[in-house]
N, C-alpha and C positions, 0 to 999 in steps of 0.2 A: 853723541853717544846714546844708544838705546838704553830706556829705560823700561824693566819688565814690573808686573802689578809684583810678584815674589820671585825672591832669586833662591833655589834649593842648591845648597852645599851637599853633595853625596847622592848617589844614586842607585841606592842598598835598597835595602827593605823596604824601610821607612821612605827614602824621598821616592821611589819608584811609585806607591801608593797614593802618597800626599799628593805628587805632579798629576793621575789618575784622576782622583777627586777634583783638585782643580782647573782640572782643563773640563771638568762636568758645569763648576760653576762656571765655566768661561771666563776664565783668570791667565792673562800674559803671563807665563812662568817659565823660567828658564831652570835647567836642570845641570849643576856642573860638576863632573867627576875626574878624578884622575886616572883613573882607569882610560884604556882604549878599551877595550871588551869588556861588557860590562856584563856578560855571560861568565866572569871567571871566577871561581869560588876557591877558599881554601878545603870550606867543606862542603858535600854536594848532597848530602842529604839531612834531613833529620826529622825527630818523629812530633807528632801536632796534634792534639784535641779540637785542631782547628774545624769550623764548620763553614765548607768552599762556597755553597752558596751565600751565604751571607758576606761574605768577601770577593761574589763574583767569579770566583774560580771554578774549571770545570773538574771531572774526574782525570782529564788527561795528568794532572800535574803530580799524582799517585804513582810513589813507584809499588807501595806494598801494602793492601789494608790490613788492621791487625786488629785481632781478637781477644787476643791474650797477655797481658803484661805480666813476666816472672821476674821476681826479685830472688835474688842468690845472695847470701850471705855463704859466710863460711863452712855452717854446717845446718841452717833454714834453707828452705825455700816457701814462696808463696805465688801462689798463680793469681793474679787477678783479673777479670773476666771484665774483658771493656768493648771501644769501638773508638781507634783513634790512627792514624796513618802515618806512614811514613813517607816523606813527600821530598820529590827531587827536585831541587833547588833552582835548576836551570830551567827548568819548563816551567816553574810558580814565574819565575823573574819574566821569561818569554812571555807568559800568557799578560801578564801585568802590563808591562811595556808595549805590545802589539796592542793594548785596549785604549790607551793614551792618548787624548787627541791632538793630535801631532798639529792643526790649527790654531791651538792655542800653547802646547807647551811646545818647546825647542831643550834639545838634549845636546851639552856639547861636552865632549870627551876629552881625558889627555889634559886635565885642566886642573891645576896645580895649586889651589888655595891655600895662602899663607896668611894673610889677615882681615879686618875687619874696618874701615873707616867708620867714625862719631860724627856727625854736623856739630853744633853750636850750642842745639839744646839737647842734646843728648841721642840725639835719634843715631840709626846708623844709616849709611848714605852708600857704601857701596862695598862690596870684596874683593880682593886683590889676591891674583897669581903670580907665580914665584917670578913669571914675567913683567911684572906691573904692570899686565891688564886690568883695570877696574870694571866692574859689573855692576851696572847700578838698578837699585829697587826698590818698592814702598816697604814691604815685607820679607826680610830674610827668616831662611830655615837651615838649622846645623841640622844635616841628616847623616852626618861624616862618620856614624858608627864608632869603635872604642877608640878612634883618633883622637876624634872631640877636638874639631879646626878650632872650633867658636866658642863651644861652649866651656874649652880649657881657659880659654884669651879672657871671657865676664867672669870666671867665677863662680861658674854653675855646678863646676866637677871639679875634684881635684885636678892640678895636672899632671900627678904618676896616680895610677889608681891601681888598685888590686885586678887582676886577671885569673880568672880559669883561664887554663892553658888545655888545648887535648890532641891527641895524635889520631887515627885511624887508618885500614888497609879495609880495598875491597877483597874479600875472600868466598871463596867456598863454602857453604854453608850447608849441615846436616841434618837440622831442626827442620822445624814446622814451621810455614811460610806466614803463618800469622800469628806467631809468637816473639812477640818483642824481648829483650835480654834485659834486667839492670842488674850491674855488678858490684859487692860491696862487702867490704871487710878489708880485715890489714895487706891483704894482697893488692890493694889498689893505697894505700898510704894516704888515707883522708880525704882522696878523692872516689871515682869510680869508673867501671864501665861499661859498656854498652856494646846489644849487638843487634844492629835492626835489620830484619831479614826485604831482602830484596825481589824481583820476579827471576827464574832463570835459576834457581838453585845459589846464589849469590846472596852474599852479607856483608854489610859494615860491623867490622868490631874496631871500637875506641877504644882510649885511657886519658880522661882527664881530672887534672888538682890545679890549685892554686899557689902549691908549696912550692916556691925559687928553686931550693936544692931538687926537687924530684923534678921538675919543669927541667933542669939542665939535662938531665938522664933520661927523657918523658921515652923517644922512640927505643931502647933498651928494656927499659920495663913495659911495654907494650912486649915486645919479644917472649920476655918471662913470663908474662901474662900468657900467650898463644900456648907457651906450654906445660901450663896445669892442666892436670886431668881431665876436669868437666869442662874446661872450654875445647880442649881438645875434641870430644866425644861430640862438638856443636859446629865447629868451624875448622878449617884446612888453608891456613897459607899457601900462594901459589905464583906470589907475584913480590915486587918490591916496591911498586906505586904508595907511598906514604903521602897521607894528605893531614892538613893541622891547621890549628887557628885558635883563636881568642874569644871568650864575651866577657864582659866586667862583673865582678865582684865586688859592688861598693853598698854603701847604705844605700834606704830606700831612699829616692831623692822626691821632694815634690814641687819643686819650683823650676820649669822651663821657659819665663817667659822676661826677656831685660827688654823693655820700653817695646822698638819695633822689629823683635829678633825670637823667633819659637824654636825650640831644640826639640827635637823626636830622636826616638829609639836608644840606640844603644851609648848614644853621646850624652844621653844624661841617664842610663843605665835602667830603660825601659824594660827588660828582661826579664821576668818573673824569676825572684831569686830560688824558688824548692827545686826545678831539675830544670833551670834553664831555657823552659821553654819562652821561645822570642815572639815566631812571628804573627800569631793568633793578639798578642797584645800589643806587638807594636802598630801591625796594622791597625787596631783599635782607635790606637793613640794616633795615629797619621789622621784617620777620620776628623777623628775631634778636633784635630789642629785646622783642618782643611773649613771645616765650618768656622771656627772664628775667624781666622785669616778673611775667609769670604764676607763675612758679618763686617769685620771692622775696615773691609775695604770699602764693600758699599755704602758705610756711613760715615767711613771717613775718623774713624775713632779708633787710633791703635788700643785702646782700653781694654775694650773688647775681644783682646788677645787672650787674655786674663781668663776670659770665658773657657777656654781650653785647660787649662788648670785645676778651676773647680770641675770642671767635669771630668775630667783622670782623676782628682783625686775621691769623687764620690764615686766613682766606678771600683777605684783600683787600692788604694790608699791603705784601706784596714787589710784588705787581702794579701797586697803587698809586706808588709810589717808581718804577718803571721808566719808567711813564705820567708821570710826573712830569718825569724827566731829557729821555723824547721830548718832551714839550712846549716843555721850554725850548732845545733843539734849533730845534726847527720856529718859534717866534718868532725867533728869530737867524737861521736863514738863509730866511724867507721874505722875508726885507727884503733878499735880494741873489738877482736873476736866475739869475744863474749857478749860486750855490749851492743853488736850489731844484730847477732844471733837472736839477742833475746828482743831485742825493740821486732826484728824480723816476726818472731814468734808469738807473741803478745798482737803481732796486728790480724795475724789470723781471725781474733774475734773483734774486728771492727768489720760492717759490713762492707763489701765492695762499692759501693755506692759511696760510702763517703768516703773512702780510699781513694775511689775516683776522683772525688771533687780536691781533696786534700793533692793527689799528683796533680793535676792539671791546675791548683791554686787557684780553682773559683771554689773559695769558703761559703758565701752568701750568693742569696739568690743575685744571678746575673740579671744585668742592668742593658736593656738594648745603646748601641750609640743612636 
């Protein structure tokens, strides 16, 4: 039976990246999804303070660059003046994957992970598909997104964790092509929504919460959403194509690493908790992982894993926890008018600049990986 230098469970965000980086150090890696297409998304866009060169992406992967972020409250609004995109999901994953070197990783599809085997001294020795295939490797990676194959099985995550839930229609859109939407007050019930304009006179508007009862009802109140006033006056339903999905809502976590086994992204809840933005930090955290993984193969020292850890959490750690406290902020008072209104209106005199940094949840000076 083949044995690969790392076996990546998932091939999302996170292990799409990680497989990238390591097929640079020249790392046997196998890549295994359940997915047959792995172009398939629940959601196909979403907006990034990401910066492509540093992640190697081109302009292509840009459905929309955007100028302006407006926050709407009930009866605020505030414009704030930025440079951040809205990026199509299927061409970021394309361009990723096509850069991969296919000599050293191997991508196999359709591939069912159900658990984890332990050797003797604790290490783990291989993974198993619902067929019991075994897949065996020095180094495993849970890249399995809010599944969390592996990282439910050690103990790293809960295993029922909190969920944002959110709906979305592609629509017709009446705004301005580089004015981003965020929506918030009791019309969206502790959660919010979104409208990110696309090329082509075309926009995504969403509704996402984490509240059970409004998650049962989620595509209805999107409905009632479409038809209040000011969104009306912004976008035009025209189709019935409803698209939806999940990212987790848990504590900050900061421990990814059990003996010979690394967790990335959304399986231990990599997601910057203030608006959700994923793949600017998960990609981060894929990096970081990709260099220890390579360190502790060449020296033959799973310890060294460990190194990924400390370096997420000097990067991310304090930032995270802050993101954390504004979010559950911002669930608490968007479920009251007034309280939304006025936090909305008070932020008028913070400058844009650290509005900035406060959305996009880099607090402190950023840290190269």
């Amino acid at each position: 039976m083949e044995k690969f230098d790392v076996v990546i469970v998932g091939a999302g965000t996170a292990g799409i990246i990680l497989a990238r980086e390591l097929g640079k150090f020249k790392k046997k890696t196998l890549v295994l999804d359940r997915k047959k297409d792995l172009l398939e998304f629940s959601f196909n866009t979403l907006g990034s303070f990401i910066d492509l060169d540093k992640f190697g992406l081109t302009t292509n992967v840009v459905a929309q660059d955007i100028h302006t972020v407006c926050f709407h409250s009930n009866s605020v609004k505030r414009n704030l003046k930025t440079n951040l995109y809205v990026l199509d999901k299927k061409k970021v994953h394309e361009e990723i994957i096509n850069s991969v070197d296919k000599n050293y990783v191997t991508f196999l599809t359709g591939v069912n992970i159900k658990n984890i085997n332990k050797g003797e001294n604790g290490n783990f020795l291989s993974v198993v598909d619902k067929d019991k295939n075994e897949y065996l490797g020095t180094v495993f990676v849970d890249a399995s997104g809010t599944n969390g194959i592996i990282s439910k099985k050690v103990g790293l995550i809960a295993k029922k964790t909190l969920l944002a839930t959110g709906v979305e229609y592609n629509v017709a859109y009446k705004g301005d092509k580089t004015e981003l939407h965020l929506l918030m007050g009791k019309d969206y019930q502790g959660g919010y929504g979104w409208i990110f304009p696309l090329k082509n006179k075309r926009a995504i508007i969403g509704f996402g919460t984490c509240d059970d009862d409004i998650v049962k009802d989620l595509k209805n109140r999107l409905h009632r959403i479409l038809e209040l006033p000011k969104i009306k006056k912004l976008v035009q339903k025209d189709n019935d194509n409803v698209e939806g999905g999940s990212i987790p809502i848990t504590p900050v976590l900061d421990k990814f690493v059990v003996n010979n086994l690394i967790c990335v992204g959304d399986c231990v809840s990599q997601v910057n908790p203030i608006v959700g933005e994923g793949y600017k930090f998960i990609f981060e955290a894929a990096i970081m992982a990709s260099k220890a993984i390579n360190k502790s193969i060449e020296e033959n020292n799973i310890d060294i894993l460990k190194d990924y850890e400390t370096t997420w959490k000097n990067r991310f750690l304090l930032n995270y926890q802050r993101s954390k406290r504004a979010q559950e902020r911002f669930f608490k008072y968007s479920k009251n008018n007034l309280l939304m209104d006025y936090t909305l209106f008070i932020s008028k005199f913070i400058s844009d600049e650290r509005c900035v940094r406060s959305l996009s949840g880099e607090y402190g000076l950023e840290n190269e990986v």
